[in-house]
N, C-alpha and C positions, 0 to 999 in steps of 0.2 A: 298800647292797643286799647281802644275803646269798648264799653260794651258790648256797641252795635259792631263794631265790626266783628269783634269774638262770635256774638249771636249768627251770625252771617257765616263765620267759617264751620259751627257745628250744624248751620242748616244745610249748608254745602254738604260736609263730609257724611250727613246724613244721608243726602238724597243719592251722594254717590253711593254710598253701601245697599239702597234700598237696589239702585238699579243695578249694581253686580249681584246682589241676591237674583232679582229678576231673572236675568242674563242667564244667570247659571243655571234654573229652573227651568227656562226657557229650552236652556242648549240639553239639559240631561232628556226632555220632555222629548225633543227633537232628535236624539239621537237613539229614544228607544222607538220612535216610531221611524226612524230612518233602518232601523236593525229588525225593527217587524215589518217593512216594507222588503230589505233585502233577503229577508226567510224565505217571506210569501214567494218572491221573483223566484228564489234558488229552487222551489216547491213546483210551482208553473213552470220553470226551465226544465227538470227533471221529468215532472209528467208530460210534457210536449216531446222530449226527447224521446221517453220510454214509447208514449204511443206513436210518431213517428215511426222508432223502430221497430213495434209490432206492426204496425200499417205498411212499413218494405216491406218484410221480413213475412209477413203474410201474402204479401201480392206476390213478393219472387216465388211463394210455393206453391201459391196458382199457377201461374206465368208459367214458370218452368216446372212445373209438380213433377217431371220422371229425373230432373236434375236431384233439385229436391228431396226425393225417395230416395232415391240411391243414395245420396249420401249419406240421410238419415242411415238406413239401415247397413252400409259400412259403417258408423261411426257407433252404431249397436253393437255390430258385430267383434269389429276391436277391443270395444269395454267388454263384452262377455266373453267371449274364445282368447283373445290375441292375437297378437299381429302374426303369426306363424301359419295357424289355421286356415286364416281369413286368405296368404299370399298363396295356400296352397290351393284352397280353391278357386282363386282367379284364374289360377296359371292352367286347373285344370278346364275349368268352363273356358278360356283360348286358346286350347287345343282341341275340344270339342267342335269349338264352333271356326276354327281351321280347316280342320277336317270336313266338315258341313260345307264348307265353301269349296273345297276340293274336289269334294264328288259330286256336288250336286249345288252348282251354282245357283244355276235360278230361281229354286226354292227358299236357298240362303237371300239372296236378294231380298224373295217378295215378304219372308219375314221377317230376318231379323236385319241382314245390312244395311240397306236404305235409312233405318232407324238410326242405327249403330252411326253411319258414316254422316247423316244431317247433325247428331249429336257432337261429333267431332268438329266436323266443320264451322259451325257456330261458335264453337268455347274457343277451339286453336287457333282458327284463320280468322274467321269475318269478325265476332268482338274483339280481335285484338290487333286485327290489321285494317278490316276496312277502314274506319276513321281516317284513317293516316291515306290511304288512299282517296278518302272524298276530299279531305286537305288538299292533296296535291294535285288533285283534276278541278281546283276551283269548286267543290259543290257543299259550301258551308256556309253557311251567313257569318258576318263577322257584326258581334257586338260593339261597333265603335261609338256609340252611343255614352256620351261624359255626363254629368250634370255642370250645367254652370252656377258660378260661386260668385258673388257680387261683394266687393271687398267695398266698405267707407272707407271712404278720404276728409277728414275734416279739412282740412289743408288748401285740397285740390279737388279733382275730378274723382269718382268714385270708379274705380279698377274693375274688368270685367273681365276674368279668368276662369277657364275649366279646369275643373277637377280630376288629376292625373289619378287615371284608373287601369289597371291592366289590362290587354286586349285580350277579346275572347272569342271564339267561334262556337256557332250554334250546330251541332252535329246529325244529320237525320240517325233515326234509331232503330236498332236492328229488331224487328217484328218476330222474324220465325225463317229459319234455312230446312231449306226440303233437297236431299241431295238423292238426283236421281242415277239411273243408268251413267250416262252420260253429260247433265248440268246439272249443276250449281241452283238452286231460284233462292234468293236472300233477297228478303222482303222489309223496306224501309219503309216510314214515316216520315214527311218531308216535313221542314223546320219551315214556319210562316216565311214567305219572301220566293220560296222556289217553286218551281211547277217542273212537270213529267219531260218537258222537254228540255228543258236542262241535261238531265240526263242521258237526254238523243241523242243530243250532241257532245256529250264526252263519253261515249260507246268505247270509241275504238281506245281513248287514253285506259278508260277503268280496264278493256281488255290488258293491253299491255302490263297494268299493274297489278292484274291480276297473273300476269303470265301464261294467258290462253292464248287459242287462235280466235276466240267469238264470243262479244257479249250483245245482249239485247237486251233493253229495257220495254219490258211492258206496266200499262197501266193499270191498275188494279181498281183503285176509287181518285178520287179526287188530289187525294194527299197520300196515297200511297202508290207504291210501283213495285216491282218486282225486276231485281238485277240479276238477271241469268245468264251465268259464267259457260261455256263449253269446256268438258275437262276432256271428253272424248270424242272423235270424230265418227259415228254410226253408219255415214256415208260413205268410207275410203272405200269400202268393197264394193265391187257390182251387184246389183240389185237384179236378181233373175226374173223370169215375168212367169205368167202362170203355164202350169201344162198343159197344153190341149188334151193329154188324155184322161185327166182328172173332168175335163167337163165334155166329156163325149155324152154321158147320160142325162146331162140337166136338160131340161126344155128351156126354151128360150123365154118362156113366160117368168122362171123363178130368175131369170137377170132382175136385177134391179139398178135401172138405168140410175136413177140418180147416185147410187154411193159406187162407182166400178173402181174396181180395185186399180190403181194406178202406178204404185212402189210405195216406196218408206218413207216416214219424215224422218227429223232430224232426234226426234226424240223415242227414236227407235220400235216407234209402231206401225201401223200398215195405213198406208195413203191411197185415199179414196177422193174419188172427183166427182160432178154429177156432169150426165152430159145431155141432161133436160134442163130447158128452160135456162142456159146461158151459155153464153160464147166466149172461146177461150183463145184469146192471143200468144203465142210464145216467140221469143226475142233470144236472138243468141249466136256467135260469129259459127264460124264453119268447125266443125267438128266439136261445138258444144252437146249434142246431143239431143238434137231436135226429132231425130228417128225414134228416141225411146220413147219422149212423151206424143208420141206418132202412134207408132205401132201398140204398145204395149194396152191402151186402154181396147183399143181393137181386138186382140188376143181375148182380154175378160168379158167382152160382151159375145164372143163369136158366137155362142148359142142362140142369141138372140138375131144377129145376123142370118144363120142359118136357119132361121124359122119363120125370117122375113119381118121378124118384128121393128128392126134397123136397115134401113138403106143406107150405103157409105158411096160419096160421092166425091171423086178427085180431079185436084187443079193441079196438077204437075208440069209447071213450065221449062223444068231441066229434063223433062222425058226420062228420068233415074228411075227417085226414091222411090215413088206411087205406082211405076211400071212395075217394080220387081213383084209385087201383089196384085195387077190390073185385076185379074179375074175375082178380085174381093167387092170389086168398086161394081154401083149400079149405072153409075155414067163416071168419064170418063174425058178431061181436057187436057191439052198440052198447048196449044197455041190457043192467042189471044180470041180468037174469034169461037172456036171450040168453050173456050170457058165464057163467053157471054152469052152461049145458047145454051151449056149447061147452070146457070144460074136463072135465065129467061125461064127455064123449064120449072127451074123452084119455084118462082116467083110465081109461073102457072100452080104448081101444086098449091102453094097459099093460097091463091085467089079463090080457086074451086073449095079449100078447106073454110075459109071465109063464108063464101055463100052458103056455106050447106051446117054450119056450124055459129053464125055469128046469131046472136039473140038467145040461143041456149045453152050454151057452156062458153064457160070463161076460156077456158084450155081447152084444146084438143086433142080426146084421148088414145094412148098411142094399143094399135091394132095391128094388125098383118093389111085391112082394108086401110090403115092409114098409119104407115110406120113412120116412126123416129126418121127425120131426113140429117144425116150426118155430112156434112163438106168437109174434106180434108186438103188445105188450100194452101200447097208449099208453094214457099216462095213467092208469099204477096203479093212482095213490091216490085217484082219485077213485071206484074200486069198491071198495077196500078198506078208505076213510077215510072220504069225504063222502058217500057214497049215504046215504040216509034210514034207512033196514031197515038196524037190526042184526045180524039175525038173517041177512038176505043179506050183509051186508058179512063176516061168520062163513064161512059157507060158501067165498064165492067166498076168503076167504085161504087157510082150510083147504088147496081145492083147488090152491092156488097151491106153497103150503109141499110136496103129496105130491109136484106135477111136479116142485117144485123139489129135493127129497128123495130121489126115484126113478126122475127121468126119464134119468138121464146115461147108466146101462147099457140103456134099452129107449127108447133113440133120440126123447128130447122134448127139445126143448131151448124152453126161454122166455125171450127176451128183452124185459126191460121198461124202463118210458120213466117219469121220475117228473119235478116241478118242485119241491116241497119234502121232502127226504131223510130228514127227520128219523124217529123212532124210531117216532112215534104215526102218521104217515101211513104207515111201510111198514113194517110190522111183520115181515114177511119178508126184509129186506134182507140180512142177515148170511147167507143161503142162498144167494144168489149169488155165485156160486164169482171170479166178473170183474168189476169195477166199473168206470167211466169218468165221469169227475166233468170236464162241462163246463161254463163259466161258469157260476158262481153270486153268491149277492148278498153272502154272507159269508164269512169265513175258517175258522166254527167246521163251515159245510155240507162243506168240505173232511175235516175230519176223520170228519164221520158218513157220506160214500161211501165212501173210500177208505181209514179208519182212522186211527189214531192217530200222530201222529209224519209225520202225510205230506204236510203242508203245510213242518214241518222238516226233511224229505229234498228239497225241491222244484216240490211242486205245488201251485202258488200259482193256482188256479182263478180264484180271487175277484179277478184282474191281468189276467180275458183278457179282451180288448177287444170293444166291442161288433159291429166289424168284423170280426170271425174266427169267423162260424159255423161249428161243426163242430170245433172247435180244443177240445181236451181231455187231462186226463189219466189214462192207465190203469194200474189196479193189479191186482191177483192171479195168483196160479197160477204163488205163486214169484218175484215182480217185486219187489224190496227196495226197489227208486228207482221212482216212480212215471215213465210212458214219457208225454212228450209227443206227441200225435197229433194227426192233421185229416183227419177222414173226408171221402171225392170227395160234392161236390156233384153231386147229381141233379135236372135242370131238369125240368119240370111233362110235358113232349115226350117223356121218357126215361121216365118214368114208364107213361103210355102205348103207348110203343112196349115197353113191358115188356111190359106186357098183350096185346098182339099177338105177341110171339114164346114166349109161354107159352102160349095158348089158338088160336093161328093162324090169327087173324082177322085182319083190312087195320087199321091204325092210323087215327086221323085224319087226314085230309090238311090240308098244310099247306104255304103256296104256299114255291116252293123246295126243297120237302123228297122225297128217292125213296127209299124203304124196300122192302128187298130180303132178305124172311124166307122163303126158300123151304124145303120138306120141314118144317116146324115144324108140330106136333101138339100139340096140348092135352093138359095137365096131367089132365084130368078123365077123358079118354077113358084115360091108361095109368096112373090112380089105380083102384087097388080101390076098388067100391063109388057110384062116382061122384061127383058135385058135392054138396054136402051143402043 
């Protein structure tokens, strides 16, 4: 071996040792900053976790703060007393509040149950079932969204594959349950992608899976809604109407026409109607119940009837229902030609109220000189559809459409009575500012009372039983979710003694029965013009 080659291999073997020295400096240099990078992460992992879970952990005790409390202070309670103590005063405070319930319900209700049973309802049922039930009515977004992955191909064509990702759904989220008398209201948040009507239309499936007979979805904002279960039916029992002898001493002045008591809704309070300033259609086959919401608001204003403040005007083309009360009515039809003179006649009262009123009041206010003009017009369609005379069935709709058109600021108001809804029998229906669609025979008559989408919001007509006369649902003047109702039944006696506390005649007698209508004057003696 020569010099220079020798020279050559310890330059070599030098340069190698210089560069594993390096190397090795290099990698210790590398591995304590790779070990001070993995502290710092495990440092930032841990305080993101920690504030995290104070940041739930904080919100669930707002959120739910009476969840929250309670447990808190059972979990006090345990660590000081024991679990002995603690089971004996639970057992005792539900027996107290048993008892509380037993005697005196509705005070338990209005304090503590409602609370108690929203609280249940939420933890047991709806966070742990609903989900599964939006799953299974379709009402969940599905995350099927992958990322794709772009593989090289030196070779060939470069590979364009997704990224297998598990599938997921996006769940609306339970708000707040208010559990009342009778519903359920569980209040969701909807996931981006859905809207309120979604939900319209899986009513009747979420009923099902909830195991009711009725759910309704109302809208709340934008992105929320409110799913309202029925657990009790409030309507099965008859709704009575009011006493005539509870209102023998009112004057007719403290009626107040707009709110007249009319029955219950469905959420077990007292149903009120106005019967100023809008016209009220009612739809419903025979023996629905058309007489309650007939009579019954009649009963509640009779003071005002009999003071002359309300005129009641009827079209009775079956000579029955409106007969067995005539002497309540200011006029009075039965045949076609009778009801186009008693509307002619309205039509006179407008005009005159017109003149004598237009330029200085928007409304015209209601007096004994110019009372509430009421029409009570059973049976529609059979003057405006089935009479023979075309040329009559013309007029009297005509006449129908100007009250219905004109009458709301000059005090008419017409409420009518139909059995089949449809567009050729009442070709004025859409003028009726109020609708109320009681039992009928189909699903589709729902939609021509009350419109469109309103059998999908809930009012499922064509479900009410033939044992719930009077049992209906109302739509307009701003009602989104159609209102379940049941107008008071009015027995054949109440009818009658209507008659008698409006015109202040003696009723018929009837054994058992004392009727006591003292100072009651007749409608006709303090109407302009008298009895027609």
């Amino acid at each position: 071996m020569t010099a220079q080659a020798l020279g050559t291999l310890v330059l070599a073997g030098g340069a190698i040792g210089v560069l594993v020295w390096l190397v090795n400096k290099i990698g210790r240099a590398l591995t304590a900053v790779l070990e001070a990078l993995a502290t710092v992460t495990m440092v930032l992992v841990a305080v993101w976790l920690l504030v995290k879970t104070v940041y739930v952990a904080v919100k669930a005790a707002v959120t739910h703060w009476r969840t929250t409390l309670g447990g808190a202070l059972l979990t006090l309670c345990l660590w000081w007393w024991g679990w002995i103590p603690v089971v004996g005063a639970i057992v005792a405070v539900a027996g107290i509040l048993a008892v509380w319930r037993w005697r005196h319900r509705l005070s338990f209700e209005t304090r503590v149950g409602r609370w108690l049973r929203s609280w249940w309802q939420r933890w047991a049922v709806y966070a742990r079932k609903l989900p599964g039930w939006l799953r299974a009515c379709g009402l969940t977004v599905s995350d099927a969204d992958r990322p794709i992955v772009v593989t090289a191909n030196p070779l060939g064509r470069n590979k364009v594959r997704r990224q297998p990702k598990q599938r997921a759904d996006q769940v609306p989220r339970v708000l707040r349950v208010r559990s009342g008398a009778s519903w359920d209201e569980v209040r969701v948040r909807l996931v981006p992608g859905q809207k309120p009507e979604d939900f319209d239309d899986a009513a009747r499936a979420l009923a099902v899976a909830r195991g009711v007979a009725r759910c309704q979805v109302r809208e709340l904002s934008p992105n929320v809604v409110s799913i309202d279960f029925q657990r009790r039916n409030l309507l099965a029992d008859t709704v009575d109407c009011l006493d005539l002898a509870d209102l023998t001493a009112m004057p007719g002045t403290d009626v107040d026409l707009a709110k007249v008591w009319s029955g219950r809704t469905d959420y077990g309070v007292d149903w009120h109607q106005s019967l100023t300033g809008s016209h009220t259609l009612h739809a419903g086959v025979t023996g629905a119940g058309k007489g309650a919401q007939m009579w019954c608001p009649l009963v509640s204003i009779a003071p005002a009837i009999r003071d002359g403040l309300v005129r009641v005007s009827g079209i009775d083309p079956k000579g029955m229902e409106l007969a067995y009360g005539r002497r309540i009515f200011h006029r009075y039809a039965v045949t076609g030609k009778d009801a186009l003179a008693l509307l002619d006649d309205l039509i006179g009262v407008m005009d005159r109220r017109k003149a004598e009123f237009a330029g200085r009041l928007r409304s015209v206010p209601i007096s004994r000189e110019h009372p509430l003009e009421i029409v009570e017009f059973d049976e529609i369609g059979a003057l405006i559809r089935y009479i023979g005379d075309r040329k009559l069935r013309e007029a009297i709709t005509e006449r129908v459409a100007l009250l219905t058109t004109q009458g709301r600021a000059l005090g008419c108001t017409v409420r009518g009575y139909v059995q089949e809804p449809t567009k050729d029998t009442v070709p004025v229906r859409e003028l009726f500012p109020r609708r109320i669609c009681l039992r009928v025979a189909t699903k589709s008559h729902v939609g021509m009372v009350l419109g469109d989408q309103a059998y999908e919001r809930g009012a499922w007509a064509n479900r009410i039983g033939e044992n719930e006369p009077g049992v209906g649902y109302l739509f307009g003047e701003g009602i989104r979710e159609p209102l379940r109702i049941r107008g008071g039944w009015v027995p054949d006696e109440t009818i009658k003694d209507l008659e008698a506390f409006v015109t202040g005649t003696t009723p018929p007698s009837r054994p058992g029965t004392i009727h006591t209508f003292p100072n009651v004057r007749s409608a006709r003696d303090n109407a302009p013009g008298g009895a027609a």
